[in-house]
C-alpha positions as CSV (number, residue, x, y, z in Angstrom):
1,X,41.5,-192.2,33.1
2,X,38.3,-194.4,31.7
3,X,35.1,-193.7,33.4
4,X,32.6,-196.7,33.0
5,X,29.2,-196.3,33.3
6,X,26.9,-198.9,35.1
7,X,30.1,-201.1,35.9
8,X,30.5,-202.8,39.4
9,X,33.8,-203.2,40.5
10,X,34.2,-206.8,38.8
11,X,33.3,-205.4,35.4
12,X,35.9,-202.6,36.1
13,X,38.5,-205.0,36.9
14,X,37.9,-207.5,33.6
15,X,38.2,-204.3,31.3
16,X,41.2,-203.0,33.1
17,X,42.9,-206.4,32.6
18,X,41.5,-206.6,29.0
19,X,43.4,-203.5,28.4
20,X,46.3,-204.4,30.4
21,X,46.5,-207.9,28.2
22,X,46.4,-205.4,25.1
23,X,49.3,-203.3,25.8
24,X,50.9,-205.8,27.0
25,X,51.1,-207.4,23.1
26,X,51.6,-204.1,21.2
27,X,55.5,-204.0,19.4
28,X,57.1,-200.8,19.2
29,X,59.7,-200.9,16.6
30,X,63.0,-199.7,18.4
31,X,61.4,-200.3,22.0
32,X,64.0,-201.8,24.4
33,X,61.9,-203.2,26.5
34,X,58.0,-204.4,26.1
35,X,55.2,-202.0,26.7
36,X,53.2,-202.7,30.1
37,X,50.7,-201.3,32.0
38,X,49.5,-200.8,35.7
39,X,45.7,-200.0,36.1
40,X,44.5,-199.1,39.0
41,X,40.4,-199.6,39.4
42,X,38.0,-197.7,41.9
43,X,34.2,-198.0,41.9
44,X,31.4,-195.5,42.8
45,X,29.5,-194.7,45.3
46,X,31.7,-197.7,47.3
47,X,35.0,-195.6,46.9
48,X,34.2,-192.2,46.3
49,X,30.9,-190.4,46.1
50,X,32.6,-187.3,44.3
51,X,35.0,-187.6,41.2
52,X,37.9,-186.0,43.8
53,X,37.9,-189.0,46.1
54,X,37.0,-191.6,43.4
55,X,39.8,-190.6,41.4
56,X,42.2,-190.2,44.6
57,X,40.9,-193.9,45.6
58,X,42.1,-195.2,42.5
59,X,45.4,-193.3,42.2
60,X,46.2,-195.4,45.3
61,X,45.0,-198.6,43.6
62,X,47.2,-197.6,40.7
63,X,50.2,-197.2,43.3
64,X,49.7,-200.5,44.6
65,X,49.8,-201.8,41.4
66,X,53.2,-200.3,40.6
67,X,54.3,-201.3,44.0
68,X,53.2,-204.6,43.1
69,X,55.5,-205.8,40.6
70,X,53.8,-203.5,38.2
71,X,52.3,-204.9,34.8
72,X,48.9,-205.5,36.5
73,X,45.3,-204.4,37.7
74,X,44.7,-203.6,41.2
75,X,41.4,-202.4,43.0
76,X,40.7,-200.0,46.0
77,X,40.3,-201.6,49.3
78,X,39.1,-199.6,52.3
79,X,41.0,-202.0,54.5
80,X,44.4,-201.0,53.6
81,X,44.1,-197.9,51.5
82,X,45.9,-199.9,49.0
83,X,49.4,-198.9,51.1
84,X,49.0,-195.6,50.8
85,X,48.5,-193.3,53.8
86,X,45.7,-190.9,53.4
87,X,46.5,-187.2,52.6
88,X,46.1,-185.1,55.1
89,X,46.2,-181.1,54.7
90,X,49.1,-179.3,55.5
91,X,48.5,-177.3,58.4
92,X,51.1,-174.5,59.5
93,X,52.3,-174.5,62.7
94,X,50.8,-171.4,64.3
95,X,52.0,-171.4,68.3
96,X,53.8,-169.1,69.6
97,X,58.0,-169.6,69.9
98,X,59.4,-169.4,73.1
């Protein structure tokens, strides 16, 4: 995780791809396959007033990346939650059997 300060989303974004563009250049000696990555980008306050949600929001935005096609930078959108249902608690089942 990389926490920017005083970045809007679009700032965010051209890092994440700067970073992205890096990796995506390093050699590993012996690697089989190149080195990529798949950023996902959220931005406060629009997608998350607390580090919990922000960092939940862009989890998802790192799962649409992978889902994606990987190798790529995606951000949090409200619209579609990126793909990803919302978690919702776990709530036993408490009524009585018949």
């Amino acid at each position: 995780m990389i926490l920017l300060a005083d970045v809007d989303r679009a700032g965010a974004k051209g890092a994440a791809e700067k970073i992205r563009e890096a990796v995506a250049k390093l050699k590993i000696v012996g690697a089989q396959r190149a080195i990529t990555a798949s950023i996902g980008v959220a931005a406060m306050p629009d997608d998350g007033a607390d580090i919990t949600t922000l960092t939940r929001n862009a989890d998802r935005a790192l799962y649409a990346a992978k889902a994606g096609g990987r190798n790529r930078v995606e951000s949090f959108t409200h619209e579609s939650g990126n793909g990803v249902p919302p978690q919702r608690p776990t709530v036993p089942d408490t009524s009585p059997t018949r």
